[in-house]
C-alpha positions, 0 to 999 in steps of 0.5 A, spaced: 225 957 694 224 955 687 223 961 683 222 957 676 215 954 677 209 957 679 208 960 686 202 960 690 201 963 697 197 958 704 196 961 710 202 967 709 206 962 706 208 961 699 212 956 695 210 952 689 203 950 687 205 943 686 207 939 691 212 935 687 216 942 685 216 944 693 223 944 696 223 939 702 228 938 707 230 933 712 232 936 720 235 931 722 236 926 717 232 920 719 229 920 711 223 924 713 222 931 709 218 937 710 215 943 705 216 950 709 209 949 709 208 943 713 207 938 706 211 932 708 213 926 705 218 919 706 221 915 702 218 920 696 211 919 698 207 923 701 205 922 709 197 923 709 195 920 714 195 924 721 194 921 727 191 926 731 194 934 729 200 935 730 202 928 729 202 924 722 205 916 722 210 913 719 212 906 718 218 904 722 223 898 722 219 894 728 212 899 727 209 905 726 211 912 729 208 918 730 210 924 727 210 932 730 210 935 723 211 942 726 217 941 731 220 938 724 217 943 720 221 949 726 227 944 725 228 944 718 226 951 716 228 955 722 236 956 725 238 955 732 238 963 731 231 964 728 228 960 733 231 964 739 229 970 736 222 967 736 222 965 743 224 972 745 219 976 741 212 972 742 209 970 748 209 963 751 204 959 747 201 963 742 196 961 737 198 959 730 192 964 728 195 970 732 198 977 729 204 975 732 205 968 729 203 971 722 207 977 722 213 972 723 210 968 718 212 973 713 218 975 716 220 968 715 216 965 711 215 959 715 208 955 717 205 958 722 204 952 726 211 951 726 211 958 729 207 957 735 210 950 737 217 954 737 214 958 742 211 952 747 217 948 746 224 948 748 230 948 744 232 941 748 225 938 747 223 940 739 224 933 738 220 930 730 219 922 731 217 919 739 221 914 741 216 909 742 212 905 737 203 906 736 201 901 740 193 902 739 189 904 733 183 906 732 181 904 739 184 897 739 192 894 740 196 894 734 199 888 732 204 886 728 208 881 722 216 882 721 218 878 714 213 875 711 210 872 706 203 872 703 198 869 698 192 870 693 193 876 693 187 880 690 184 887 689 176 887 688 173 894 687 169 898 693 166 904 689 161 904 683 164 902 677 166 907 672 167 905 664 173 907 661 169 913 657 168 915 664 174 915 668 175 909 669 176 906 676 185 906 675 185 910 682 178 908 684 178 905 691 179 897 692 178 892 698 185 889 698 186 882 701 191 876 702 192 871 707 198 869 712 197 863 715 191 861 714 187 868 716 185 873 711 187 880 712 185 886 708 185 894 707 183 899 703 188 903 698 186 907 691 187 902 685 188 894 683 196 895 684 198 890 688 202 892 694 205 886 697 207 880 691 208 874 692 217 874 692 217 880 696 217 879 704 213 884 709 213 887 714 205 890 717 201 893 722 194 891 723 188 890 729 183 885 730 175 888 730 171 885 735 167 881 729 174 878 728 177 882 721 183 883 720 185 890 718 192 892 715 194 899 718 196 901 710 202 906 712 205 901 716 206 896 710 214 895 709 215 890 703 222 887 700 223 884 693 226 878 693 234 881 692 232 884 700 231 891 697 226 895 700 220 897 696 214 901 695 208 897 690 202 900 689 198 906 689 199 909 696 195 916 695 190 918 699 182 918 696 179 923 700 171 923 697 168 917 695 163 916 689 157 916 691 152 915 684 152 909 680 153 911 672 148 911 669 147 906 664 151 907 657 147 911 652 152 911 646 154 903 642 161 905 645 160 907 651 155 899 651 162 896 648 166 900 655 
């Protein structure tokens, strides 16, 4: 643990306040890291998007995967010994909230829903990525698209338009659209910033709606550079409230010229 930097206790658990000043740790070297605290990130992006607790999705090289962040939390957080040591001393299945998940929370320092899989999971079975790909989302079949390219690529803004005086609308969120072969698809994602150009070669998942939409799985979304190096375009934080009032209309001459 970092003891240069701010700390800041969670559910028993201290670490830095800042999740970029963390210590994050790869169990089993597939590029996936993990805070103590359940914090996890690829490729120096944060995973946000849980498919259902405990599972977050990844982008994969044929799909998107799921994640158990717990079991990856035990495995990089937890020695084989720590782990024995748990099982012996908690009961089978005990809830992450339980006074004795807690109390090996301080002992250890470690994610009380670690803790708890720990106890329900064999050694042989604490496994962090499934072996096989999501095959619906959202109720409907993933589809999928392997080095392609696309076209007219635009970005148009969803929420209410903010002038520059007031924030502006740099990580506000927008409709992204492009074509492939004559359809078009689109997803939504923070700020204009394109996240495929068009030399690059991508990869993506996306699903048909029953109105005939194309939508673009974001997490999915694998691009190439015209070298062939794998790169992430775009911003790809998550925005979890919407603005929901329209700005007032400008009351100073600088905010009318914004």
């Amino acid at each position: 643990m970092k003891e240069d930097v701010q700390q800041q206790t969670f559910d028993g658990v201290r670490d830095a306040k800042k999740k970029d000043e963390r210590e994050y740790r790869d169990p089993q070297d597939i590029g996936i890291e993990v805070a103590r605290g359940g914090k996890m990130r690829m490729a120096g992006e944060y995973v946000e998007d849980y498919d259902k607790f405990p599972h977050m999705i990844i982008p994969g090289d044929d799909g998107l995967y799921r994640a158990h962040v717990p079991a990856a939390v035990a495995l990089a957080w937890t020695t084989p010994e720590e782990r024995a040591q748990i099982r012996e001393r908690l009961p089978e299945g005990a809830h992450h909230s339980s006074d004795e998940v807690m109390a090996m929370v301080a002992e250890l320092n470690v994610w009380k829903h670690a803790i708890a899989e720990i106890t329900r999971t064999d050694e042989d079975s604490l496994t962090v990525v499934d072996d096989i790909p999501v095959t619906s989302w959202a109720g409907k079949d993933v589809r999928r698209h392997e080095g392609v390219t696309v076209e007219d690529y635009k970005a148009y803004l969803y929420e209410p338009y903010r002038p520059p005086s007031k924030g502006g609308n740099t990580t506000a969120l927008h409709i992204h659209r492009f074509t492939l072969e004559g359809k078009q698809y689109s997803f939504f994602a923070r700020g204009s910033k394109k996240w495929i150009f068009k030399s690059d070669e991508a990869s993506f998942d996306y699903i048909v709606t029953e109105e005939g939409y194309h939508n673009v799985i974001p997490t999915s979304v694998v691009t190439k550079d015209a070298k062939g190096k794998v790169i992430q375009r775009g911003n790809r934080t998550r925005k979890k409230t919407l603005r929901t009032a329209q700005t007032r209309p400008p009351g100073s001459r600088r905010e009318q010229r914004d």
